[in-house]
N, C-alpha and C positions, 0 to 999 in steps of 0.2 A: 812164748809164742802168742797168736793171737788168740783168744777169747772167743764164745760167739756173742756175748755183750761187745765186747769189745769192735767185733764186727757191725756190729749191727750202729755205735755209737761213728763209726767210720763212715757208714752209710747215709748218716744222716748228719755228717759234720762236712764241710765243703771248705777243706782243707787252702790256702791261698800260694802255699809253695809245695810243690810234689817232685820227686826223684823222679828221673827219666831210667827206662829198663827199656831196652830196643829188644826184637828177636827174629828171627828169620823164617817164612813159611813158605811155602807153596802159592802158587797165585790162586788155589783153588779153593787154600783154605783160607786166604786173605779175604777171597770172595764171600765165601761161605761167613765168615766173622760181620763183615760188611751190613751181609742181610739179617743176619740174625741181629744188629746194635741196629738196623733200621727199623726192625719191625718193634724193636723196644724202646726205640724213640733214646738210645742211647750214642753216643760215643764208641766206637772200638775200644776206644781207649778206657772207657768205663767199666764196657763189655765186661773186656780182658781184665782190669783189677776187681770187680765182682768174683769173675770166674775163679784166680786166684785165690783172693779172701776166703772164698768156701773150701774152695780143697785147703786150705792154710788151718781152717777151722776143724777141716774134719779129719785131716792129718794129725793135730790135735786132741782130738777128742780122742781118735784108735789108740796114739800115742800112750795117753792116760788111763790105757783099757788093759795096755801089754804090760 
């Protein structure tokens, strides 16, 4: 699984080929995604892999706890 170094080296490497993962929501939550990657001056699509990565990490972490 991932790491939170390993996370954090992800964060800060700008990867040149990435896997495409589609998923399906709501218009309201699309919106909602929307404004929250605007006010962060990011991507949805950064958004969304940030937001993953941490729950990935702290999935993780619990994982190594149980």
């Amino acid at each position: 699984m991932i790491s939170a170094s390993q996370f954090l080296l992800f964060d800060e490497m700008a990867p040149t080929k990435k896997e495409k993962v589609t998923f399906t929501c709501t218009a309201e939550t699309k919106q909602a995604l929307e404004a929250w990657a605007e006010r962060e001056g990011r991507t949805v699509s950064n958004l969304v892999e940030r937001i993953v990565l941490t729950v990935l990490v702290d999935q993780e972490k619990e994982n190594r706890h149980n």
